[in-house]
C-alpha positions in Angstrom: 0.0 0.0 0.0 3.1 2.5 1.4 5.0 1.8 -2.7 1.6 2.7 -4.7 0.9 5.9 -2.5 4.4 6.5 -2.6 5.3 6.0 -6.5 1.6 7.8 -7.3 2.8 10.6 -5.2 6.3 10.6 -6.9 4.7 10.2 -10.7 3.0 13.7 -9.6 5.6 15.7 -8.6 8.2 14.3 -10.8 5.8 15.3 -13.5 5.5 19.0 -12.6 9.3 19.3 -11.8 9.7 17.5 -15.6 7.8 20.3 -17.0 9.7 23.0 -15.0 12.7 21.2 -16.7 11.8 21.8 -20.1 10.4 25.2 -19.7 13.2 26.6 -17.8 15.8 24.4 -19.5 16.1 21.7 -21.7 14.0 23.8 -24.2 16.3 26.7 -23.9 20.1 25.7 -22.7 22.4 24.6 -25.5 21.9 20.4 -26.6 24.9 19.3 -24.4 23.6 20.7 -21.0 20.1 19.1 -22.3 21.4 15.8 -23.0 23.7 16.3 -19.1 20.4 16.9 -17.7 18.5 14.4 -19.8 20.9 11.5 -18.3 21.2 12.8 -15.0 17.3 12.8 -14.5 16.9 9.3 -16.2 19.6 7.3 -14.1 18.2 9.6 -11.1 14.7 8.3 -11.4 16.1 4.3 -11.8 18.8 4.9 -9.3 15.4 6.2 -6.6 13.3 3.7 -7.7 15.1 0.7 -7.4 15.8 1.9 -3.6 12.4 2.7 -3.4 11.7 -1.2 -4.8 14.6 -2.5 -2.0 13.0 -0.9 1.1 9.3 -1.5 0.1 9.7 -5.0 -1.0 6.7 -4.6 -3.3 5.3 -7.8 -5.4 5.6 -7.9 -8.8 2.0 -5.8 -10.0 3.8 -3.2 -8.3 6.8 -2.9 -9.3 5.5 -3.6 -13.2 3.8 -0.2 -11.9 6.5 1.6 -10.6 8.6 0.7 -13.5 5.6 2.0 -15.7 5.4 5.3 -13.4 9.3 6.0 -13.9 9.5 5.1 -17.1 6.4 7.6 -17.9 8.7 10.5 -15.6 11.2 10.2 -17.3 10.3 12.1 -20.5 10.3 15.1 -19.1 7.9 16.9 -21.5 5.7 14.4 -21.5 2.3 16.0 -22.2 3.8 19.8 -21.8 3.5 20.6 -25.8 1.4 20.1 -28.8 3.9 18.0 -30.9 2.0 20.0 -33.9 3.3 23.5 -32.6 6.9 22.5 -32.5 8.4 24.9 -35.0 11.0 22.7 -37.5 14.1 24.0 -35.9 13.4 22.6 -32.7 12.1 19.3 -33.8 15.2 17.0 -33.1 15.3 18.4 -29.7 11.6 17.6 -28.9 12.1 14.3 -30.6 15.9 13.4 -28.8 13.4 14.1 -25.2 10.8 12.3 -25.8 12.6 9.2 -27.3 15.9 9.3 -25.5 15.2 9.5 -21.7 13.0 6.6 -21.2 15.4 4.5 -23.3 18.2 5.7 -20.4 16.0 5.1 -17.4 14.8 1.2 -18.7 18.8 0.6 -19.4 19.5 2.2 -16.2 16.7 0.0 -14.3 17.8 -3.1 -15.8 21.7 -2.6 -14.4 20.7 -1.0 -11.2 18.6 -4.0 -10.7 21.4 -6.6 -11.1 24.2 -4.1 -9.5 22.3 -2.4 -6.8 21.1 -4.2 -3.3 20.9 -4.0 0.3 
């Protein structure tokens, strides 16, 4: 009961602080601080989640959902923008974090999970 409050909590506020991300900067700072941030938030998420997994001792449902919940945080700009309003220029940028961050966080997940225990 404690993991789904706890990652449902977590999915919220990672959410808004993904969108304060992109608005403030992975939209606006130059393409190697994005991708820096983009990696640093991606492994972050895995890196707190699998903790999170270790202390709750969740069964599997749960963590299907928690891996589902931190795999849906980790695009940070998920749901933010109308992929239809982003101008041409921009485009590879909206489409590297979109794509790329959850690709980080489930190859992070998966070597936290054999390299990471109590």
């Amino acid at each position: 009961m404690v993991f789904f409050f706890g990652i449902t909590f977590a999915m919220v506020v990672g959410r808004k602080i993904g969108w304060a991300l992109s608005r403030n900067l992975l939209y606006s700072s130059g393409f190697v601080v994005c991708i820096i941030i983009c990696l640093l938030w991606s492994v972050g998420l895995a890196y707190g989640l699998r903790h999170f997994i270790l202390s709750a001792q969740p069964g599997w449902l749960l963590k299907i959902f928690g891996y589902g919940a931190g795999a849906y945080v980790s695009v940070p700009n998920y749901g933010l923008v109308d992929t239809s309003t982003i101008p041409p220029r921009e485009r590879a940028r909206h489409d590297f974090l979109t794509g790329v961050p959850p690709l980080i966080f489930a190859v992070a997940s998966v070597v936290f999970a054999f390299a990471v225990s109590h």
